[in-house]
C-alpha positions in Angstrom: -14.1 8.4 18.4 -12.5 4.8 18.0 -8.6 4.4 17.8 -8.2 3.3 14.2 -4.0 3.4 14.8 -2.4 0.0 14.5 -0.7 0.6 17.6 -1.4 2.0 21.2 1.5 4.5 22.3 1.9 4.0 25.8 1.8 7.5 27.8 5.7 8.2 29.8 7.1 11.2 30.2 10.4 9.2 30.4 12.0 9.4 27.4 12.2 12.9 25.5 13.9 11.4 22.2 11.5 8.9 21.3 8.2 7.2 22.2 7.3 4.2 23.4 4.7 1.9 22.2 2.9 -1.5 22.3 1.9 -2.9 18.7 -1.2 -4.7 17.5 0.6 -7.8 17.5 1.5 -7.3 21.1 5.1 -6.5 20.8 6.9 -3.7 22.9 8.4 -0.9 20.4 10.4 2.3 20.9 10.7 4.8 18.3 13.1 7.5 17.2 11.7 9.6 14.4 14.6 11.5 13.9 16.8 9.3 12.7 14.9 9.5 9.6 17.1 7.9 6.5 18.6 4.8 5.7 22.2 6.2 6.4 21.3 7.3 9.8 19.3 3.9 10.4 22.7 2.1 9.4 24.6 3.9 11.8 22.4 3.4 14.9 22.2 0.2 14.4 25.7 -0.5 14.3 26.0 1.4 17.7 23.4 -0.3 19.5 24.5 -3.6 18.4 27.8 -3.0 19.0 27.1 -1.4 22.7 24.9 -4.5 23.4 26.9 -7.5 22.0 24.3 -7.9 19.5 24.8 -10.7 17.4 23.2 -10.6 13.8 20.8 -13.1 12.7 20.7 -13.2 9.2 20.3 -10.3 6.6 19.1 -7.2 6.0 15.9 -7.4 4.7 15.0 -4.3 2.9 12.0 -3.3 0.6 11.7 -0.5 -0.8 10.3 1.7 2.2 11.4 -0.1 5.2 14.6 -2.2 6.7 14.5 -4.6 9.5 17.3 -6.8 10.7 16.9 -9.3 13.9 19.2 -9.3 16.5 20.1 -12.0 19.2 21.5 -11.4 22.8 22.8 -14.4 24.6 21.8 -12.8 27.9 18.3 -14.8 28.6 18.2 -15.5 24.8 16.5 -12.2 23.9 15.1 -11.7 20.2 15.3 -8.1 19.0 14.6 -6.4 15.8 16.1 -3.2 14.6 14.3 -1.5 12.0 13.6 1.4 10.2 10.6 2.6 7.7 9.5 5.7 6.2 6.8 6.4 8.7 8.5 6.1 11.9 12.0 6.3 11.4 14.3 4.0 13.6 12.4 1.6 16.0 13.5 -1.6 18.1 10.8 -4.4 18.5 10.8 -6.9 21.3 10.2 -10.1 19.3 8.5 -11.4 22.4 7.7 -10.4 26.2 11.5 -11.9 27.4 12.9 -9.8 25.2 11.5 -6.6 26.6 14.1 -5.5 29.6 16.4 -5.5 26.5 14.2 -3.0 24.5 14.1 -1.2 27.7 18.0 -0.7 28.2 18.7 0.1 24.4 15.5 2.7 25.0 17.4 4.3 27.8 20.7 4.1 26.0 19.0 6.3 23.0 18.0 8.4 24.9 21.1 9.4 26.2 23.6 8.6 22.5 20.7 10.4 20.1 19.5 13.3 21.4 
């Protein structure tokens, strides 16, 4: 049977916490379902911005089911997006292929501050 997912999850036994996947538009994405609620997606946000020097670039955008705020690290100019919806909880998206080693460390750094 076809995949109909929008997504392809890409098979690790790395991480335990959350799960690792490449979107249809191409992007890297690592998931946390657990953190499951806007207060919890507020929260480890904060910390992985703040443990990353993450500097905000503009607002939170928030409809009703989902929030999504971009981030900007000066090391090698990496674009990352720190969001949260009602189907998969928290997730960080690579906003292109330079900015995956950063998705990479904050994967790793979940790993180990939300278990």
């Amino acid at each position: 049977m076809k995949n109909l997912l929008p997504f392809k999850p890409i098979k690790q036994n790395y991480f335990k916490v959350g799960e690792l996947w490449r979107g249809a538009d191409g992007n890297l994405n690592y998931t946390i379902g657990a953190i499951n609620t806007p207060a919890k997606y507020f929260s480890a946000r904060d910390k992985v911005a703040k443990h990353f020097h993450l500097m905000p670039i503009g607002f939170t955008c928030s409809p009703l089911d989902a929030l999504t705020r971009p981030y900007f690290c000066w090391r090698n100019f990496a674009v990352i997006r720190l969001e949260w919806d009602i189907w998969c909880g928290f997730f960080v998206s690579a906003a292109n292929p330079r900015s995956e080693w950063l998705l990479m460390k904050i994967a790793t750094f979940c790993e180990s501050e939300f278990k």
